[in-house]
N, C-alpha and C positions, 0 to 999 in steps of 0.2 A: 302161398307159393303155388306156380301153378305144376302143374303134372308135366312129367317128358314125353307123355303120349301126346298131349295137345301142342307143347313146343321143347324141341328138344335142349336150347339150352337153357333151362328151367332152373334147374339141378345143380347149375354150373358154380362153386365157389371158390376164390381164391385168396390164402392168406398172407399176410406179409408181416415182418416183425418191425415195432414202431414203439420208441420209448413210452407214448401213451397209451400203451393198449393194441394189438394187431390192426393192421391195415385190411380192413378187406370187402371184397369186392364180390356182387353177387348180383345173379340174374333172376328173373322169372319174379321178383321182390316186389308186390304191390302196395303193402305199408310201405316199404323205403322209400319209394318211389312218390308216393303224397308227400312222406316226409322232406324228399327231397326239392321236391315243388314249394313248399313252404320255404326252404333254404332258397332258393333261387328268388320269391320275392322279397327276402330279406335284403340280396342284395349281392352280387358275385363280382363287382370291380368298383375301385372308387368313382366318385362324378366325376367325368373329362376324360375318364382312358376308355380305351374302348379295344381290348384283345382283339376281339373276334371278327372274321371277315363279314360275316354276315350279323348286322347288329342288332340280334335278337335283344340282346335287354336294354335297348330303348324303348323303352314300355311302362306303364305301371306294375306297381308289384304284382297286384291280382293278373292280369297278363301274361308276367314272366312264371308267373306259378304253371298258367295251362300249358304257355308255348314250351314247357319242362315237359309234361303229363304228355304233349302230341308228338314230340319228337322220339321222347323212348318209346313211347305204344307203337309207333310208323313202322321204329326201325325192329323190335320185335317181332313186328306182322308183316312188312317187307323183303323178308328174308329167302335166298335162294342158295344152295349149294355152290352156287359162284361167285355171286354176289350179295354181300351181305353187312349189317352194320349191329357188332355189339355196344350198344349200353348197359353201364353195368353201375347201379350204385355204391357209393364206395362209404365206408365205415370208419371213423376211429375210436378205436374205447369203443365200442358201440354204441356209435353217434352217429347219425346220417351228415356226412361232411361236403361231400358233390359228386362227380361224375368221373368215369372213363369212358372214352370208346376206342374202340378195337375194329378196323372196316377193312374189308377187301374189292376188292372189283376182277374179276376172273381168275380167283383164289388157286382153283385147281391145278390152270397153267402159271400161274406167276410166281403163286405161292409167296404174295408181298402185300404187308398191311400195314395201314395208316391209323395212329392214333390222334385222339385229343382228349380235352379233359378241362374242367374246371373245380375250382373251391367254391364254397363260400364264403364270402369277404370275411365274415365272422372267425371262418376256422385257418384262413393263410396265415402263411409265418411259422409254420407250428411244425415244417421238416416231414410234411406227408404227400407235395409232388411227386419225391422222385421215388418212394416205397412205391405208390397206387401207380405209376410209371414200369418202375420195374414190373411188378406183378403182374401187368397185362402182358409186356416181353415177353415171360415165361411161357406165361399162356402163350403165346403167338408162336414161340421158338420152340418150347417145350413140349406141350403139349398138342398142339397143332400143327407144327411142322412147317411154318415157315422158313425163309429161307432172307427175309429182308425186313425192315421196319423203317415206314417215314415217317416224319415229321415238320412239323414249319413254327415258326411264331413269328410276332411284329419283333423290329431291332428294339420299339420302347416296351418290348414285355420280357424283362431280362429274369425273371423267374423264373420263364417255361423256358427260358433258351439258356439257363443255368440248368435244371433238369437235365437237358437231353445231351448239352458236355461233359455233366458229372457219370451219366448214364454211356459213356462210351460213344456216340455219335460223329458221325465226321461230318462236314461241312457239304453241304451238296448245290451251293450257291444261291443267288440270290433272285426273285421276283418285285417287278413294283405291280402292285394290285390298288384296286377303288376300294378306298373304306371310308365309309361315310361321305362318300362325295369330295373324299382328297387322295393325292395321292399315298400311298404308303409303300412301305419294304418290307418284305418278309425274307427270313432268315428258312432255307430248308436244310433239311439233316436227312440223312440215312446212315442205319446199322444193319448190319449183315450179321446171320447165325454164328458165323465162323467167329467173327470180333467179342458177339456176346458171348460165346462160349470161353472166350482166352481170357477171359477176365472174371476172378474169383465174384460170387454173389453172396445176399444174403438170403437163406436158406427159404423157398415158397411153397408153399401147399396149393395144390389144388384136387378139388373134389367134383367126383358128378361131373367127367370130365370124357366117357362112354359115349352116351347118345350124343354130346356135339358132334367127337370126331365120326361118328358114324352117318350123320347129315351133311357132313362137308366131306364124307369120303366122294 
């Protein structure tokens, strides 16, 4: 783990309750982090889908392992009090399972943050999108003090875009974007504080929760 003097959200842990064992989510994490690299050349969508706009896992596995290892290191070291991009590994049963992130772009003023997130193929299905879903909201809403939350997905990734209506989201319409050299649709959402708040949760821990807000004061 690394120390909050060298990066402050280090420290940062959040828990969520999950029939298997808590949900949870953690920063500064360099075992989970290899571990999670290993989950990503396993394998994170079937052949022929393809979620993501940018299609990092066309690749070999040994590939999809680094291009894991270069994008959390980037966004841990690229980090500014306005703009800035959490990845956090996420846990079940304490098992490395896949990814959150948590991103803002002029934080201070906007006070509005964009999530994403993946499994791995091996651990979907199993009802831990929308705990490691919620748990970063908290964070965002809670503990950070946001004020809005986006989101998007493809119309054929009805997972994520099941997620973020179970999750309170309203519709924020729609974009056609380049994926893989065709067209596609993306499905955007946005939740506001006020919404998340009117609606009962299931109860989230978070720890080492100090020196972030104190870097993004």
């Amino acid at each position: 783990m690394l120390p909050t003097d060298l990066h402050p959200f280090a420290a940062l842990r959040v828990l969520a309750p999950h029939p298997d064992g808590d949900v949870e989510l953690r920063t500064g994490d360099l075992d989970g982090l290899v571990a999670l690299a290993a989950v990503a050349a396993r394998g994170v969508h079937a052949d022929g889908e393809q979620p993501f706009a940018h299609p990092w896992t066309d690749c070999d596995p040994a590939e999809r392992a680094r291009r894991t290892l270069r994008w959390h290191l980037a966004g841990w070291g690229g980090w500014t009090p306005q703009d800035w991009r959490l990845d956090v590994v996420v846990r079940r049963g304490g098992v490395v399972v896949g990814t959150q992130s948590l991103e803002a772009t002029g934080f201070g003023v906007l006070r509005e943050v964009v999530t994403g997130s993946w499994l791995g193929l091996e651990h979907q299905g199993r009802g831990t999108g929308t705990p490691m879903r919620a748990a970063v909201l908290h964070l965002a809403f809670a503990g950070l003090g946001a004020v809005s939350a986006r989101s998007e997905a493809y119309l054929d990734n009805p997972r994520s875009l099941g997620v973020s209506r179970r999750l309170g989201y309203r519709d924020d319409g729609r974009q056609r974007t380049v994926r893989a050299g065709r067209a596609a649709v993306q499905q955007r959402f946005r939740l506001d504080a006020a919404d998340w708040a009117a609606t009962p949760r299931p109860r989230v821990r978070l720890d080492g929760l100090d020196a972030t807000r104190r870097a993004l004061a």
